[in-house]
Each structure stands twice: as C-alpha cells, then as structure tokens.
DRENDO-1510 file (C-alpha; in Angstrom, 1 decimal, always signed):
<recs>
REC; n; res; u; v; w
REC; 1; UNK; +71.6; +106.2; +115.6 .
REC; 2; UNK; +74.5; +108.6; +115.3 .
REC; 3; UNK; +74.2; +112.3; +116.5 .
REC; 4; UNK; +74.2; +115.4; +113.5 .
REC; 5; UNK; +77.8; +116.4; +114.8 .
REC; 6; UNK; +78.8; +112.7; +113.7 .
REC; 7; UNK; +76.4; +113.1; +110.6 .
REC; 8; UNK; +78.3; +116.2; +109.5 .
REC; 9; UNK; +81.6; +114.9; +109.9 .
REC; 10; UNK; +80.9; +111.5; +107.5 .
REC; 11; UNK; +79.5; +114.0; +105.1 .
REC; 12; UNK; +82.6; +115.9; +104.6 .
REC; 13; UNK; +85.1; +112.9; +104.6 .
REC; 14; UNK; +82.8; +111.5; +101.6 .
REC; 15; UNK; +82.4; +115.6; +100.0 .
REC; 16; UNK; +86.5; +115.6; +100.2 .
REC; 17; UNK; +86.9; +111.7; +99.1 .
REC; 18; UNK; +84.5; +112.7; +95.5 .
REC; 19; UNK; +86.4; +116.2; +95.2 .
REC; 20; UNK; +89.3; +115.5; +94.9 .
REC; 21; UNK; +89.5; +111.8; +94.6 .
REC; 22; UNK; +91.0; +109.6; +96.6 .
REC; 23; UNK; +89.9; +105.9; +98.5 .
REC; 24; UNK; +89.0; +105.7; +102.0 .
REC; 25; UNK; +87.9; +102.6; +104.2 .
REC; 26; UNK; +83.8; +101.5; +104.4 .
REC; 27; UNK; +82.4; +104.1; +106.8 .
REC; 28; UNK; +81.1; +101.5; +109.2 .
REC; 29; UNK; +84.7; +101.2; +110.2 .
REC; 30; UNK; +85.5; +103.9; +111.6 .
REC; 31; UNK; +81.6; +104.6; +112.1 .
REC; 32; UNK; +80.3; +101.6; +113.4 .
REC; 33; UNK; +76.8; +103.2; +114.3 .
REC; 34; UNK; +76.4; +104.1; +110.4 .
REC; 35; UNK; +72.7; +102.0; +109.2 .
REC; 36; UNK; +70.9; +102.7; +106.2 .
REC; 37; UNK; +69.2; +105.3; +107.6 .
REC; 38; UNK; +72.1; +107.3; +108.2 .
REC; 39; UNK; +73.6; +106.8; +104.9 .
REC; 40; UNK; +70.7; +108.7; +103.7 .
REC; 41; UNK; +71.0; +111.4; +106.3 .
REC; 42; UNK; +74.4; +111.9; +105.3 .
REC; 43; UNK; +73.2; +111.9; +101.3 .
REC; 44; UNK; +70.8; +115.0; +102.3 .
REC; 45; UNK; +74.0; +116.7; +103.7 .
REC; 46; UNK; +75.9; +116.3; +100.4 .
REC; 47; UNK; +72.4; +117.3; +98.8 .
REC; 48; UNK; +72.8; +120.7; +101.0 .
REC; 49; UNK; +76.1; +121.8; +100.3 .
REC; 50; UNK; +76.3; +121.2; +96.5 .
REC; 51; UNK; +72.8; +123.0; +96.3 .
REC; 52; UNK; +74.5; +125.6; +98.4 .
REC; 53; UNK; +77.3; +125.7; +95.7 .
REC; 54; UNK; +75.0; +126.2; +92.9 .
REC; 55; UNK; +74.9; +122.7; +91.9 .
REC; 56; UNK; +71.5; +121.5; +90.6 .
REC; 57; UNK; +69.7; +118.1; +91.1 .
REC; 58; UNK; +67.6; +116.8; +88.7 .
REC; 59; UNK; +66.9; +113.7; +89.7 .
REC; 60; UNK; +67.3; +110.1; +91.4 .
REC; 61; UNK; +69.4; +106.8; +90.8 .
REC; 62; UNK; +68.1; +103.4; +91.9 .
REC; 63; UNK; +71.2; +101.0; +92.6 .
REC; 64; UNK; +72.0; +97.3; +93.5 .
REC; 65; UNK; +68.5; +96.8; +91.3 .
REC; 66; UNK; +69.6; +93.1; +89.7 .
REC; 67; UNK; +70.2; +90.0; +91.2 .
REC; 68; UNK; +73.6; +90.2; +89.5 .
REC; 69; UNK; +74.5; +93.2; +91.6 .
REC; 70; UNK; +73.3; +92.2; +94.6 .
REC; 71; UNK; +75.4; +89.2; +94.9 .
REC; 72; UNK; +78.2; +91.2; +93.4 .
REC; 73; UNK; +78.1; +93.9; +96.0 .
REC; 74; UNK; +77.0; +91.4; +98.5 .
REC; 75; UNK; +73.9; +93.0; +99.6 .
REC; 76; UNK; +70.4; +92.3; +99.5 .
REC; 77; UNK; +68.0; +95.3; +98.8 .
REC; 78; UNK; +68.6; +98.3; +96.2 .
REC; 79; UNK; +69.4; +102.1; +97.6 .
REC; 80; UNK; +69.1; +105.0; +96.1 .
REC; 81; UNK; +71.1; +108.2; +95.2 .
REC; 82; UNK; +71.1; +112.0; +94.0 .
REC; 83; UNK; +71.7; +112.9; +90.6 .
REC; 84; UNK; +72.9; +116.3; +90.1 .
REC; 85; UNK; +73.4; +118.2; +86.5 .
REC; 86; UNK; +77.1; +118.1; +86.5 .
REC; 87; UNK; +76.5; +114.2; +86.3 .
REC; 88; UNK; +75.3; +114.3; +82.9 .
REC; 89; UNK; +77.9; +114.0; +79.7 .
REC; 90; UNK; +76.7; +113.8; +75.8 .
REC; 91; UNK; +76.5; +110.9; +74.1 .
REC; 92; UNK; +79.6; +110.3; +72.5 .
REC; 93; UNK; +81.8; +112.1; +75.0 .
REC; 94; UNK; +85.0; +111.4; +75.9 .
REC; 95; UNK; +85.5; +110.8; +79.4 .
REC; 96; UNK; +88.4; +111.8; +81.6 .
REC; 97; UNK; +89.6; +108.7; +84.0 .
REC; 98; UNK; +92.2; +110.9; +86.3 .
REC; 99; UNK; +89.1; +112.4; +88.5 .
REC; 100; UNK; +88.1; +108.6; +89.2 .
REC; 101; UNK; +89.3; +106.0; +91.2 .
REC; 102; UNK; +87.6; +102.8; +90.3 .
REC; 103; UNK; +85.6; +103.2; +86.9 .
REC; 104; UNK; +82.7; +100.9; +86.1 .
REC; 105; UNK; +79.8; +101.1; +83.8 .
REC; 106; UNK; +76.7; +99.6; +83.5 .
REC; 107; UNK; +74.1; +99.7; +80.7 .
REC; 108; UNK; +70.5; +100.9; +82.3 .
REC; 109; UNK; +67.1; +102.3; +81.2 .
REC; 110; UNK; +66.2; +105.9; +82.1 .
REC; 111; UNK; +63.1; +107.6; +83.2 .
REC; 112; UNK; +61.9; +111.2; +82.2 .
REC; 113; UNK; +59.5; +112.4; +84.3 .
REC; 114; UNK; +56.5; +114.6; +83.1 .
REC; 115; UNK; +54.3; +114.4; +86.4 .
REC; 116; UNK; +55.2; +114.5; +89.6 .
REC; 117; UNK; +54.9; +111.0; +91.6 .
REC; 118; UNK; +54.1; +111.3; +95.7 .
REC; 119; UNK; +53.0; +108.6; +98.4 .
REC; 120; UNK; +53.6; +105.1; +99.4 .
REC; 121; UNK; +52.0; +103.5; +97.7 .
REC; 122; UNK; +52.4; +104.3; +93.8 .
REC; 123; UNK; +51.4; +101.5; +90.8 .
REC; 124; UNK; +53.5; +100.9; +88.0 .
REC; 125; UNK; +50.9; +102.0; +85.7 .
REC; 126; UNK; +50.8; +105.7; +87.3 .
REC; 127; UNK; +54.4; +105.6; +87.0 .
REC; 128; UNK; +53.8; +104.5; +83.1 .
REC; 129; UNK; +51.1; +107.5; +83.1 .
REC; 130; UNK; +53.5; +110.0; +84.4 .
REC; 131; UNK; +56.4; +109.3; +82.2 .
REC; 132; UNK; +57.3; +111.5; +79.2 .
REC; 133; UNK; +59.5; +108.8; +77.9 .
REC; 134; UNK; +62.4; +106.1; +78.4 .
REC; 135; UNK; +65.6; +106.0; +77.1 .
REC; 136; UNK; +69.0; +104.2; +76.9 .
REC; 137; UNK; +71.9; +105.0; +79.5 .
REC; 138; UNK; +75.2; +103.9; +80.5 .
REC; 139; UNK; +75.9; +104.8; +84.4 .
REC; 140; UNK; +79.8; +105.7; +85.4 .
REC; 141; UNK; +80.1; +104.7; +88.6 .
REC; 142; UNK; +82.8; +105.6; +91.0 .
REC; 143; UNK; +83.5; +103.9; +94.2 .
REC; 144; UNK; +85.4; +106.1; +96.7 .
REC; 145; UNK; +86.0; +102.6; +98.9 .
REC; 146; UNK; +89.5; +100.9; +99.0 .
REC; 147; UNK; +89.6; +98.0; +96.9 .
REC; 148; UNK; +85.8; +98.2; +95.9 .
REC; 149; UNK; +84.8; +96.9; +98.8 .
REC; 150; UNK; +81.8; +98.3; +101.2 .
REC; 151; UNK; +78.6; +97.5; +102.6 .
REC; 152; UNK; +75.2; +98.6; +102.2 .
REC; 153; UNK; +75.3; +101.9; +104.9 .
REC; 154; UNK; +78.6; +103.2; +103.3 .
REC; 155; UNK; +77.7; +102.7; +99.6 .
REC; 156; UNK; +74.6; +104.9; +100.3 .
REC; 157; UNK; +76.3; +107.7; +102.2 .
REC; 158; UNK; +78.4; +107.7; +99.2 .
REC; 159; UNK; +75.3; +108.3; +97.3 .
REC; 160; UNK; +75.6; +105.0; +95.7 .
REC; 161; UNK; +79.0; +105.7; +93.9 .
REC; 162; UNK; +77.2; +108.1; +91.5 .
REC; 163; UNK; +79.9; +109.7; +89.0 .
REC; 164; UNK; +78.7; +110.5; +85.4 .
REC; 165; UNK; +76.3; +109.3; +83.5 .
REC; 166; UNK; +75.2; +109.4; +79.9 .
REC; 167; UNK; +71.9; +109.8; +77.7 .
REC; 168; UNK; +71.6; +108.6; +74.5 .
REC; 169; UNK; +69.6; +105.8; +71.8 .
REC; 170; UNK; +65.6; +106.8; +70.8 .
REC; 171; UNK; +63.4; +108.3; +73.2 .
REC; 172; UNK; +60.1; +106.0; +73.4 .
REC; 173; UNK; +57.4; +106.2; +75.2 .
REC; 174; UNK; +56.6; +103.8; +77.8 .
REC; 175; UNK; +53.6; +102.4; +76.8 .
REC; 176; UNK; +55.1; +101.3; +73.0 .
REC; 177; UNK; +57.5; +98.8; +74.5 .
REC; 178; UNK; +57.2; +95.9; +76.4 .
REC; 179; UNK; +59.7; +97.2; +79.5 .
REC; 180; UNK; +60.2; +94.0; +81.4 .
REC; 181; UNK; +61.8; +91.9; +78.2 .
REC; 182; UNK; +64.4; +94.8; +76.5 .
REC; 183; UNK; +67.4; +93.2; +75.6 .
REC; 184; UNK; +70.3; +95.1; +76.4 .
REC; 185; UNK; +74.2; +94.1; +75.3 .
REC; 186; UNK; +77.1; +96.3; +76.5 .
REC; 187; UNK; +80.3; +96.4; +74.7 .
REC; 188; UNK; +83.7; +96.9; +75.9 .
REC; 189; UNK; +86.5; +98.1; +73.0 .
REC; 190; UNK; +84.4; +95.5; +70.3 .
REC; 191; UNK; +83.8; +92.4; +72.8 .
REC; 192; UNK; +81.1; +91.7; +74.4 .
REC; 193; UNK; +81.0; +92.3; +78.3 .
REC; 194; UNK; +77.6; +91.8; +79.7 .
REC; 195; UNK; +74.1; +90.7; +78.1 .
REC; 196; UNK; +70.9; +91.0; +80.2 .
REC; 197; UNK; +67.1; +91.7; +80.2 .
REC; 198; UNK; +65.3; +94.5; +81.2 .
REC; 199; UNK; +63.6; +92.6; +83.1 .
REC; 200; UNK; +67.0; +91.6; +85.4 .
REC; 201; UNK; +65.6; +94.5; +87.3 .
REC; 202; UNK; +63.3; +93.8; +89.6 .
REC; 203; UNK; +61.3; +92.6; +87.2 .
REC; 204; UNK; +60.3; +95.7; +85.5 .
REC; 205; UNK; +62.4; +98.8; +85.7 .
REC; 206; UNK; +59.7; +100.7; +86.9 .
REC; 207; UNK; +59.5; +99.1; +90.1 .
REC; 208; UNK; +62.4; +100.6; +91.2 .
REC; 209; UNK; +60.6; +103.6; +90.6 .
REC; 210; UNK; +57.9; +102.4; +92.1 .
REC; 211; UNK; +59.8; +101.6; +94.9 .
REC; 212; UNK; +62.2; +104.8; +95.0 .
REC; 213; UNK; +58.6; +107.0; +95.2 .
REC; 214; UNK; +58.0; +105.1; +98.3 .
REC; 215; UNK; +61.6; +106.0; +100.2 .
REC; 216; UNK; +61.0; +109.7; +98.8 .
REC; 217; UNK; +57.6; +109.5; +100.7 .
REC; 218; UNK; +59.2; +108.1; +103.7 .
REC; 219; UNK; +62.0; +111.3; +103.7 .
REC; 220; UNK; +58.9; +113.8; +103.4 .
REC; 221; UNK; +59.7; +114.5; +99.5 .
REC; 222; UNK; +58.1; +113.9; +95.9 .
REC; 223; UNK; +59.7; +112.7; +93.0 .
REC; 224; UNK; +59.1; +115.8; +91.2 .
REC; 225; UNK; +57.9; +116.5; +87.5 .
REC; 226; UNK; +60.7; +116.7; +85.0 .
REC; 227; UNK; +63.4; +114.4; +86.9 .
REC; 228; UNK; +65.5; +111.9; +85.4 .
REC; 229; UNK; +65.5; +108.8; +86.7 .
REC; 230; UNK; +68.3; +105.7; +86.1 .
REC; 231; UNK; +66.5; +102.7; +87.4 .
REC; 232; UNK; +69.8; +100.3; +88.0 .
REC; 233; UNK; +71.7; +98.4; +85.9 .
REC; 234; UNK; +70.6; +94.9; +84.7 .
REC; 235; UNK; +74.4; +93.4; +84.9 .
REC; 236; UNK; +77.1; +93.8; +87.2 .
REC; 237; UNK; +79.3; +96.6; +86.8 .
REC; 238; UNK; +82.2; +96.3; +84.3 .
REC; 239; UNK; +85.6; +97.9; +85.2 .
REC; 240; UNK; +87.0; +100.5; +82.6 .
REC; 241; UNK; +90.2; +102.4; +82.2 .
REC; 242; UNK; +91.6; +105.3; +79.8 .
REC; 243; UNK; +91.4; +104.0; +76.3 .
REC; 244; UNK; +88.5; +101.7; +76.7 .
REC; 245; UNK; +85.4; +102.1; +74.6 .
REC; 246; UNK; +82.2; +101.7; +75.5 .
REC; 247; UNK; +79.1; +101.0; +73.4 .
REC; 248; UNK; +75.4; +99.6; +74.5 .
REC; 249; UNK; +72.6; +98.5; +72.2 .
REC; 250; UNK; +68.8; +98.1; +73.7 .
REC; 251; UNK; +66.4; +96.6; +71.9 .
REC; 252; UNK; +64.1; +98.3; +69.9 .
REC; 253; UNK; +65.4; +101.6; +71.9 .
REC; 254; UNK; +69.1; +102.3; +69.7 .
REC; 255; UNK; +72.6; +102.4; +70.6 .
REC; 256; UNK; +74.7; +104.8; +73.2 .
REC; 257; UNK; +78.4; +105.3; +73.1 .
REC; 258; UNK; +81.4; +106.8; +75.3 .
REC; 259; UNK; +85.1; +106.9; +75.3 .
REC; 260; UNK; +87.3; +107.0; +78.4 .
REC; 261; UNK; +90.7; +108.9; +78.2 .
</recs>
C-alpha cells in the first residue's frame, strides 16, 4: 500500500508522460509497492486534475477483455479506464501520430448508456434494459511504457493506455442482435489484420459491463446514465503509423473508418 504523497507523485509522472508524450519504464520499477489497487487510486488522481481543468468524462473503457489480449499483454484479468470527451474523434477523421508514442488499434463494440447501472451484483439483462443502443468502435490506444512493455498495476495507472477513440457504423439496439456471435474484421491500408467474434470478449460484451458496474460499486460510484462505454477489443492490438488506414466492418452493425497522418 503506498502512502497519498507517493500516490500524487506517480500521478504526475503519468499526467506529464500523456501531455507531452514521451516513454517511461513500468511504474512498479521504480514503485515496487504499486498493486492494482493503486493503479486505480492513481487513475482517480488523473480523473481530478483533468476535471479540474475543465475536461469532461463521459464514460468508462474495459481493457485486456479477450483471451488474445491477455496473453498478449501477459496478464490475466481485464482493468478498466476513464474516458474523457477530448478522447472522442469523428468517424472518418484523420488522426495525428506525432502526440503518440506507440499507436495501436483495436476494433470493439460500444455501449450507450440510457439508465444508470449501480451495485455488485448487476445481470446482463439489466445491462441490455439500460442500454440506449450499441455501436461500432475502433479504440487508439497509446502506451506511455518503453518498448510496450508493462504489467497489470502500471497499465491501469496509465488508465489503460486510453488515447482516442472513434464512433461510427449503425446504432442498434441491444436486444435486435445476437451480441455474443458479431463478426468483426479490421482492416489495415486494404489487408486484413485481425478477425474475431464478439463473443472473444468474455463471452458477451456486456459482461465486461457487467463486470465494470461491480469495480464502480467497489470505488463508491455508479455507472451513470448517458455514458459511453468501450467494452474491450476482441483481437490483439494492431500497431499503426502515419499513413496507415484503418477500416472495421461488424456484422449486421456497418463499417467505421480512420486515417492516421
């Protein structure tokens, strides 16, 4: 357990690493008495200080939701991370690469919240009831770790390498698809890159809701009405760099595209 001072102090290496962008070794290095728990003690001190600069959150990211990421980040439970407003870019946008250090993307399936969700102990079918929709999204994610390379306590304190993230295809609503068998194929300048099943995510992307209500309940919050939520990508992450384009199809949900320059 590490003391607030210590807290503080991780927090603004990992404010100044996303700022202005630059690597830095896992945390547990330098902090070896960084756990989970602190990582999300030092996620609700980046939460203050953008809120205190106007910044605006709107909602929650599930990570490390697929087997395929697990075993590529080497871990073995999901986390979870902050999304704020200035994460979101159109569909379609072109995205700058200089303000990034290790681009990757991954093709996931969003949440819009109409109800709030509270408690422990939540069922996927109140989560169904409480949704407004789903929709197609591709995640930017942006490690601040040298050479990609963390563990479970830093990654989280780093509010899961959240970057950008973009929302496009058809809005449906929940209850019209079948969410736990959604093909998804992302696309990397024409070629395929990754192919997976909704269902990649723990079975049904709205367990990680299910299970993101229940860490919410265990920090004293709600997931409230009107929040996005990304529920993980079903593939591992694929590396981009200026010039690439991007482009992810979901069954029976449409197509989302970006550039990166």
């Amino acid at each position: 357990m590490l003391d607030a001072a210590t807290l503080d102090t991780i927090a603004t290496q990992v404010a100044e690493a996303q700022a202005a962008p630059h690597t830095m070794p896992k945390l547990t290095d330098d902090f070896p008495g960084l756990d989970v728990e602190g990582g999300y003690d030092v996620q609700d001190r980046l939460l203050a200080r953008w809120s205190a600069d106007g910044r605006e959150l709107i909602g929650y990211k599930a990570g490390l939701t697929s087997k395929a990421k697990m075993e590529q980040m080497g871990v073995t439970e999901p986390s979870f991370g902050i999304l704020m407003r200035d994460f979101v870019d159109c569909e379609g946008s072109v995205i700058p690469t200089g303000g990034m250090i290790h681009p990757r993307v991954e093709a996931e399936i969003a949440f819009l919240m109409k109800d709030e969700l509270a408690g422990p102990d939540v069922t996927i079918e109140e989560i169904l009831d409480a949704t407004e929709f789903v929709q197609p999204a591709i995640e930017i994610l942006d490690s601040r770790f040298e050479k990609f390379k963390f563990d479970l306590a830093s990654v989280i304190a780093d509010n899961g390498s959240a970057a950008r993230f973009v929302l496009g295809g058809r809005p449906r609503r929940p209850r019209d698809l079948d969410l736990r068998t959604i093909g998804l194929v992302l696309e990397r300048n024409g070629e395929i890159a990754a192919l997976a099943s909704s269902g990649a995510v723990l079975g049904h992307p709205a367990e990680a809701i299910r299970m993101m209500v229940s860490w919410l309940h265990s920090r004293g919050r709600t997931l409230p009405a009107g929040s996005v939520v990304l529920t993980g990508g079903a593939t591992e992450a694929i590396p981009v760099e200026a010039g690439d384009a991007v482009f992810a199809r979901f069954q029976d949900m449409g197509e989302i595209s970006v550039r990166f320059a």
